[in-house]
N, C-alpha and C positions, 0 to 999 in steps of 0.2 A: 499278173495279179488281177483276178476281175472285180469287176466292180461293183459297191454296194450297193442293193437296191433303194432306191428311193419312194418314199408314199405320198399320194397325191389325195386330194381332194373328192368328193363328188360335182363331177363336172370340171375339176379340174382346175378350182378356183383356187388362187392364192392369197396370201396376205399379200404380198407385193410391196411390202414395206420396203424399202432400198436405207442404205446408209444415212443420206440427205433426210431421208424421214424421220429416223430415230433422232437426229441431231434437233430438223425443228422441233420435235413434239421433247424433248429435253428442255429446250429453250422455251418453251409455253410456259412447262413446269413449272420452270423456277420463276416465274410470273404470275403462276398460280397456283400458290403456297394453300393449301388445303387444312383446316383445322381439326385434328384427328386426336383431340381428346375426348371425344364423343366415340365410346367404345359400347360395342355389340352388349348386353347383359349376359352375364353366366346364371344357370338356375340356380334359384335358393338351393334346390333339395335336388341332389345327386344320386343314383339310388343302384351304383354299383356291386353291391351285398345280391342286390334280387334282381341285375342282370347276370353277377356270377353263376347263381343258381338254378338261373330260366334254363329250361330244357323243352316246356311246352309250348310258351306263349311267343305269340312273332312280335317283334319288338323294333325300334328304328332310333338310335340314340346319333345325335350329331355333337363330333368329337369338334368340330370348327371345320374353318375352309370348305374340303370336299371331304373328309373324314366323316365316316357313318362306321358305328358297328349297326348290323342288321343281324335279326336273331328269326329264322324261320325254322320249322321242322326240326329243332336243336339242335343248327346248326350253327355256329358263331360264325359270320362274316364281317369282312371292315373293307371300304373303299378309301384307294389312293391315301392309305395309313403315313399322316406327318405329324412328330413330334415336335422337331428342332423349333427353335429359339430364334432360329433366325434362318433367312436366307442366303446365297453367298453375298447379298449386296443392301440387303432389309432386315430390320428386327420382326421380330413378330410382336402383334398389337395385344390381341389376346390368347389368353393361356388357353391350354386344351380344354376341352372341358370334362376331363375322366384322364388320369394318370393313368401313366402306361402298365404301371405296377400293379393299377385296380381292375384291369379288366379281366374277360374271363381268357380262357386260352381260345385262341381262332385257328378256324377251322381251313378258312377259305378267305384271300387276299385278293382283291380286285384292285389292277390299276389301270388306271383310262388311258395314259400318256406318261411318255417319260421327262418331261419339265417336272424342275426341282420340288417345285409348290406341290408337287404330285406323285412324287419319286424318291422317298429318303431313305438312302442305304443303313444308315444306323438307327433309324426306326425300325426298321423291319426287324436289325438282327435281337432287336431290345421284345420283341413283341413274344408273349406265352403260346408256348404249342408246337406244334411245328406243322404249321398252311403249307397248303398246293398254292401255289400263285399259279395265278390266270392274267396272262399279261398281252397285248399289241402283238404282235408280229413284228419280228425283228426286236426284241427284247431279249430274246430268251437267255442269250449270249453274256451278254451283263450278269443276269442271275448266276448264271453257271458260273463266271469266273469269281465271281463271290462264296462259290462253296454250297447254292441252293440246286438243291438234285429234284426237289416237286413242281415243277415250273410246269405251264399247258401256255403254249403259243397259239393264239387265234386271230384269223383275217373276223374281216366282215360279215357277221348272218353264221361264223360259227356256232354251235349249239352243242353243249354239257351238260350230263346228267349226271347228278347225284343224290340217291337217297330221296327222287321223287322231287327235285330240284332243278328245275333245267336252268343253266346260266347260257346265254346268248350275244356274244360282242356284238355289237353295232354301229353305226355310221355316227361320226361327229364330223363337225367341220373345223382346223383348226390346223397345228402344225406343230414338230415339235426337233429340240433341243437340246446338248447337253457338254458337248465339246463344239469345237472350232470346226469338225471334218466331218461330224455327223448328225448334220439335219436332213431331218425327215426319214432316215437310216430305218427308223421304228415308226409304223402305227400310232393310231390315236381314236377313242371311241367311247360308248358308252357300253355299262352291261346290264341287262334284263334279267330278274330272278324272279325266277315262276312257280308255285307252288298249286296244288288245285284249291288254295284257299285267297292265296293273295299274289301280287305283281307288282314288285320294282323298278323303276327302272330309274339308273344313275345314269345321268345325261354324261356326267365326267364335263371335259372344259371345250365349248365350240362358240358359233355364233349361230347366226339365225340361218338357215340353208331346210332347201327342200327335204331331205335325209327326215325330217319330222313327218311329213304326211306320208314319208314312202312306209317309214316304222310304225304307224297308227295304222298302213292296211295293212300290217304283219303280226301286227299282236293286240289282244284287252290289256291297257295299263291301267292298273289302280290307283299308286304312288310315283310321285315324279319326284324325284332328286334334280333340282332346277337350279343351273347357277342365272346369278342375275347382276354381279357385278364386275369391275374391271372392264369398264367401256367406255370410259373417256380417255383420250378423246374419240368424238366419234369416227374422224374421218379415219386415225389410226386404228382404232381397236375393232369395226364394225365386224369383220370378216372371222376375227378372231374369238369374240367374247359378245356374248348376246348380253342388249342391253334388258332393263326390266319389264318395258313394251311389249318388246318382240320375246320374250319369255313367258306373256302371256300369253301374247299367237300362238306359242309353241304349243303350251298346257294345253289350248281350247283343240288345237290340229289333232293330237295325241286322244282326246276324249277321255284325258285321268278323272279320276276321281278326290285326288287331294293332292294339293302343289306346297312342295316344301322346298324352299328356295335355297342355296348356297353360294357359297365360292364366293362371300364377300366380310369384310371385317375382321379379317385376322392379317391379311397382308396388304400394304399399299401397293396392289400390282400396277394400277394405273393413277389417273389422276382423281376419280371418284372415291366416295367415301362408304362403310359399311353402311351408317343411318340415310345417307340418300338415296341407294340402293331400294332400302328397303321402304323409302319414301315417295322413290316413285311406282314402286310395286303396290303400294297401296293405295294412291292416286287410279292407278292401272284398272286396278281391280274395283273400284268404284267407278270407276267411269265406264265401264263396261258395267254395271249392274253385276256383277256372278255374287254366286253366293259365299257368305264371309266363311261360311264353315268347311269349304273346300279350301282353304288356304291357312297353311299351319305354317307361322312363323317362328320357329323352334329358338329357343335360350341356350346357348352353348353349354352341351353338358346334358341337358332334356332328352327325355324318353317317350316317342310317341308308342304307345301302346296298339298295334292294330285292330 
């Protein structure tokens, strides 16, 4: 029987976390009880009628976590699509912010990685339409034996065209998981969606690693899908999970034009919180003087209009 390929890093970096790790930073935890009725806001006004109907206008609605519908060229796309309620081991904090019932039907399914926060088999089958997923390398297999025949498998610097769209995988740093036999079995990354009007680009889940300046001399980003939380502790998380900081090194490497942050406040991944998260991003960002209007901190549910 040969053996599974396994994915590595750029440079080859790992987490390095060993058993003994997971144990202490466990034992931190429960010493450092976090107060997490301080939840993310959902938007007043929802406006799922006239994302159904958008066919024209390019659109950027954040469903929570890493969940985006994206609407360019009338095309409906959604990144790393999670519904669930919970995780196998966590509740979820806040509700989605668009029912799966109200969306329009999707076109095109991007997923970064296969951890669960990122990966829900019965989201997917619940979702309108019937999407090509574009998924890691080493995924493909999963889909397939669930019955999905649209699947597109991409390495690194892969590049898709559709309809004047090019989708692009790309470099994260990070690792992933989902049984006891198969880590790292599957990719992990971000993807780039390019229109001649506008640019995407969903970081998906990493830390802070060079893979930012090598992607800034490969392409103009306009929008950054920026996660900022799940990085305490530091010594645990650093490799894994950029903190709000080095999120903005990231933005400024990249030369975007608007930083809209995620991947915090729906699940307690780590020992950090959604409102600190976004507290030290806004410290971040004053302290560095940038300008407030490049930074969209979206309400769960919000529709940034391009």
């Amino acid at each position: 029987m040969s053996l599974k390929k396994r994915y590595a890093n750029l440079d080859h970096v790992s987490s390095g976390n060993s058993l003994p790790d997971l144990l202490r930073w466990q034992n931190e935890r429960r010493k450092n009880q976090k107060d997490l009725s301080m939840l993310i806001e959902q938007a007043p006004h929802k406006e799922s009628n006239r994302l159904i109907a958008n066919r024209t206008e390019a659109s950027i609605t954040w469903i929570g976590h890493s969940t985006f519908l994206i609407q360019m060229n009338g095309i409906n796309m959604i990144t790393d699509p999670v519904w669930a309620s919970r995780m196998p081991i966590m509740k979820r904090l806040t509700e989605p912010g668009i029912k799966l019932n109200e969306l329009p039907e999707i076109d095109i399914v991007f997923i970064s990685h296969g951890h669960y926060d990122h990966l829900d088999f019965p989201t997917l089958r619940r979702l309108k339409g019937k999407p090509t997923y574009f998924v890691p390398a080493g995924l493909k297999n999963a889909f397939k034996r669930r019955g999905y025949k649209k699947v597109v498998e991409a390495e690194w610097y892969d590049s898709f065209l559709l309809d004047d769209l090019t989708f692009t995988f790309v470099p994260a740093q990070h690792w992933t998981k989902r049984t006891l036999t198969d880590t790292n079995t599957s990719h992990w990354g971000g993807w780039i969606i390019e229109s001649k009007e506008h640019s995407v680009y969903f970081v998906g889940d990493t830390g802070y690693f060079r893979g930012f300046q090598e992607i800034a001399a490969k392409f103009t980003i306009q929008t950054v899908l920026m996660p900022i939380g799940a990085y305490e502790p530091d010594w645990f998380m650093k490799v894994d999970h950029i903190n709000p900081e080095d999120a903005v090194k990231a933005f400024l490497e990249l030369s975007g034009k608007t930083f809209i942050p995620m991947h915090y406040g729906a699940y307690h991944l780590a020992d950090d919180t959604g409102p600190e998260a976004i507290e030290r991003l806004d410290i971040e960002w004053n302290r560095r003087q940038l300008d407030p209007s490049q930074l969209k901190k979206m309400l769960i549910g919000e529709t940034y209009w391009l």
